[in-house]
C-alpha positions in Angstrom: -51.8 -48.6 -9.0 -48.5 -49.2 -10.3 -49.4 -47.1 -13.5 -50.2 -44.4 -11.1 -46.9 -44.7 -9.4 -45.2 -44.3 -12.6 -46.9 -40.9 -13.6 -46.2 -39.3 -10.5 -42.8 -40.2 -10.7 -42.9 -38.9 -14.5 -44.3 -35.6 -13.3 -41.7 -35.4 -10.1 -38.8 -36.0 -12.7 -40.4 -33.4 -15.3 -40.8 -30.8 -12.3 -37.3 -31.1 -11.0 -35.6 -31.3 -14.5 -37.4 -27.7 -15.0 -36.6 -26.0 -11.8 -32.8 -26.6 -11.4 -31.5 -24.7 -14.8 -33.7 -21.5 -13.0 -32.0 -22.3 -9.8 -28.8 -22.4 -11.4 -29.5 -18.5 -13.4 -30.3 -17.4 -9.9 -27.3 -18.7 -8.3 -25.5 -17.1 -11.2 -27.9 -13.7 -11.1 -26.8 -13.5 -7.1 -23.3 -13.7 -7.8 -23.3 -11.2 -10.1 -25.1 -9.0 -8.4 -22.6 -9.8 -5.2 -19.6 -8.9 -7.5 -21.4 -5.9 -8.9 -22.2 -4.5 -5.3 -18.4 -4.4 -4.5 -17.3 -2.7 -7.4 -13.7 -2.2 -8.2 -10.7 -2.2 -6.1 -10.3 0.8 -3.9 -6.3 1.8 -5.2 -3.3 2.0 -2.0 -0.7 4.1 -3.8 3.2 2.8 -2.0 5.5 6.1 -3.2 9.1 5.9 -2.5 12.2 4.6 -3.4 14.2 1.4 -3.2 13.0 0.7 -0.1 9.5 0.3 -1.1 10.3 -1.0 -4.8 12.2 -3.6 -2.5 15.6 -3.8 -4.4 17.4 -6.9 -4.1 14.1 -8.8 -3.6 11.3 -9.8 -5.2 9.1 -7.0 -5.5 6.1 -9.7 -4.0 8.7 -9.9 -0.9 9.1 -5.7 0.0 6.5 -4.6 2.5 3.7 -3.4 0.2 3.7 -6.6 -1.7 3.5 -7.8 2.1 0.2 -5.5 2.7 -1.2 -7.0 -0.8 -0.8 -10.2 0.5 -2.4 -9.2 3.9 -5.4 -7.4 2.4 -6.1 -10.4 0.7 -6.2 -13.0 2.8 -8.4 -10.8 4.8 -10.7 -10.6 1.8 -10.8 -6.3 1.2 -11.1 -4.8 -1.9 -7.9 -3.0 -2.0 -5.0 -3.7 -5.2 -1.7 -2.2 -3.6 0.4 -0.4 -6.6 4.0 -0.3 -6.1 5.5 3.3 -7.4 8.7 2.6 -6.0 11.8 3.8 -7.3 15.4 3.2 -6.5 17.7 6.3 -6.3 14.4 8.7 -6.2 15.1 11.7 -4.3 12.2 14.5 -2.9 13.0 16.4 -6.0 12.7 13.2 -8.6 9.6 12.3 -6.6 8.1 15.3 -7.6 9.0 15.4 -11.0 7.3 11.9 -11.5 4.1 12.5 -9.6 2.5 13.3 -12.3 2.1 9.4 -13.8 0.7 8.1 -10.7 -2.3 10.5 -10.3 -4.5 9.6 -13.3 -6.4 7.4 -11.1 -7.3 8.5 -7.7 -5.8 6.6 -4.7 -7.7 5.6 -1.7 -4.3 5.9 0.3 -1.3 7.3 -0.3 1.9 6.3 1.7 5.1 8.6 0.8 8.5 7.4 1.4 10.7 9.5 0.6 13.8 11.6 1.8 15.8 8.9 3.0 18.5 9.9 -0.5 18.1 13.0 0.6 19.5 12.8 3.8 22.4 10.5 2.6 23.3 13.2 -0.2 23.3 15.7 2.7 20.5 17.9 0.8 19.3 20.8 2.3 16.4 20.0 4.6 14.4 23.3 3.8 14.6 21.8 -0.1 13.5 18.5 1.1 10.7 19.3 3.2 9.2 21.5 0.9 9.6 18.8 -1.7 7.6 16.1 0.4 4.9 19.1 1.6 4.4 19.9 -2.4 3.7 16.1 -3.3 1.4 15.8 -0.7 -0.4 19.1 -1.3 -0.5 18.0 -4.8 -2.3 14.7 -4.3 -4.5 16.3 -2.1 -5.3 19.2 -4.7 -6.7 16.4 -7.0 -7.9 14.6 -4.8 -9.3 15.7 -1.7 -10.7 12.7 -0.3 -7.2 10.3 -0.2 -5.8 9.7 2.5 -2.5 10.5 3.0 0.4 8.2 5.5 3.8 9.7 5.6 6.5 7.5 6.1 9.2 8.7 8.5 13.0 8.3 8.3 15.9 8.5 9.9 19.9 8.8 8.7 23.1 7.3 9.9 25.3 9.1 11.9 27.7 10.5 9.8 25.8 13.1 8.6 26.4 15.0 11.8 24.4 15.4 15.2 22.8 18.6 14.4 21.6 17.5 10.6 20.4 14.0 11.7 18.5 15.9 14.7 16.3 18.4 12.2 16.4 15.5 9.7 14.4 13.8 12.2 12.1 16.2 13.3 11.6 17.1 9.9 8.5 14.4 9.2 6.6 15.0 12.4 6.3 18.4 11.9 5.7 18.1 7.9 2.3 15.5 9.1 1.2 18.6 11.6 1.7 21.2 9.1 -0.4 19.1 6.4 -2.8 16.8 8.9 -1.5 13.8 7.8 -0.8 10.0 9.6 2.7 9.5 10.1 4.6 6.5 10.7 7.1 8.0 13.3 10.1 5.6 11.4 9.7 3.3 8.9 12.7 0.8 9.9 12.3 0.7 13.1 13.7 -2.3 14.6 15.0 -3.2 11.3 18.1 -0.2 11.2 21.5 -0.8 11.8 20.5 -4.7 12.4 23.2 -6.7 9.6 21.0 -9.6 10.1 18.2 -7.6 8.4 19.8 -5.8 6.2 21.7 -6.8 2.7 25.4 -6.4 3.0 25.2 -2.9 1.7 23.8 -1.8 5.6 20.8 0.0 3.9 18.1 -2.2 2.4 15.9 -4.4 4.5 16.3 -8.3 3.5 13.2 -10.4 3.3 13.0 -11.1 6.5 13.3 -7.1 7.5 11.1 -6.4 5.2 8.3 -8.2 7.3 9.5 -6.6 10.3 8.6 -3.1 7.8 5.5 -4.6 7.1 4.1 -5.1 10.3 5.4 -1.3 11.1 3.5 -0.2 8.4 0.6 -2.4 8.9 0.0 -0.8 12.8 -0.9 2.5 11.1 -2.4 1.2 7.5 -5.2 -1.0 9.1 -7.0 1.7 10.5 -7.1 3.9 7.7 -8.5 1.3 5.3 
């Protein structure tokens, strides 16, 4: 009896010893198969200029380093790319397109203009800048979609500039069916709180306040 006992306990050993290296190749196989399924990371192009490179914070801290953070924790398969660019212009942001397009972009958020305004540009130069970016991205590629970031200038530049200035983006998101953030800084503009001490660029804590502005119109979209 007891020598019976001890070969089926032999034989239970033997079986189990066998089974759990195939258990563990299919565990293995699964995940791989899981990662495969998703694929690569669906690309969220951030073009602008020092406010979405974030200057005088850490680049992690401006708002698409914020979205990055969000799309995360909420487990998508998005990777944010930061094409920010401090002093960038319509014009310079045109010039540079170029760089940014050899891989295609899910989404595409523009920000740009802002220098513009402050340099008192013409706004017939601008807004045909910022319709010829997007129409190039969408020449290339059809299928992205596009969120242009509105703006807004102080009031120095004069009532009648700052009023076509800011009517300038919601008719450039008709002309080219495109999502439009109606104003990028809103409730963050003119605030010194959230603002560095130049009066222009968000702090951390305004660039949250961005974030969640951008976040309202991104969400759906992705």
């Amino acid at each position: 009896m007891i020598r019976k006992i001890s070969i089926l306990l032999t034989l239970t050993i033997s079986i189990f010893s066998c089974s759990s290296p195939k258990e563990e190749k299919s565990t293995e196989a699964t995940t791989a198969q899981e990662v495969k399924e998703e694929g690569p990371k669906k690309l969220i192009l951030f073009y602008g200029n020092s406010l979405t490179a974030g200057y005088g914070i850490e680049a992690e801290d401006a708002f698409p380093g914020l979205v990055q953070h969000a799309i995360d924790s909420l487990g998508m398969n998005y990777k944010v790319i930061n094409a920010g660019l401090s002093g960038d212009t319509s014009a310079s942001g045109l010039t540079r397109l170029d760089w940014f397009l050899e891989e295609e972009p899910a989404i595409f958020v523009l920000e740009l203009g802002a220098n513009d305004g402050l340099r008192g540009i013409t706004l017939s130069e601008t807004k045909s800048n910022l319709k010829a970016i997007i129409q190039k991205v969408r020449q290339k590629f059809p299928d992205t979609v596009i969120l242009l970031a509105g703006m807004q200038i102080p009031p120095n530049m004069g009532p009648e500039y700052i009023k076509e200035f800011q009517e300038m983006y919601p008719a450039i998101a008709q002309e080219e069916n495109v999502h439009l953030i109606p104003f990028l800084l809103e409730g963050v503009a003119g605030n010194a709180d959230l603002n560095l001490p130049d009066g222009i660029h968000p702090t951390e804590e305004g660039h949250r306040i961005v974030f969640e502005t951008v976040w309202e119109h991104l969400k759906d979209l992705i």
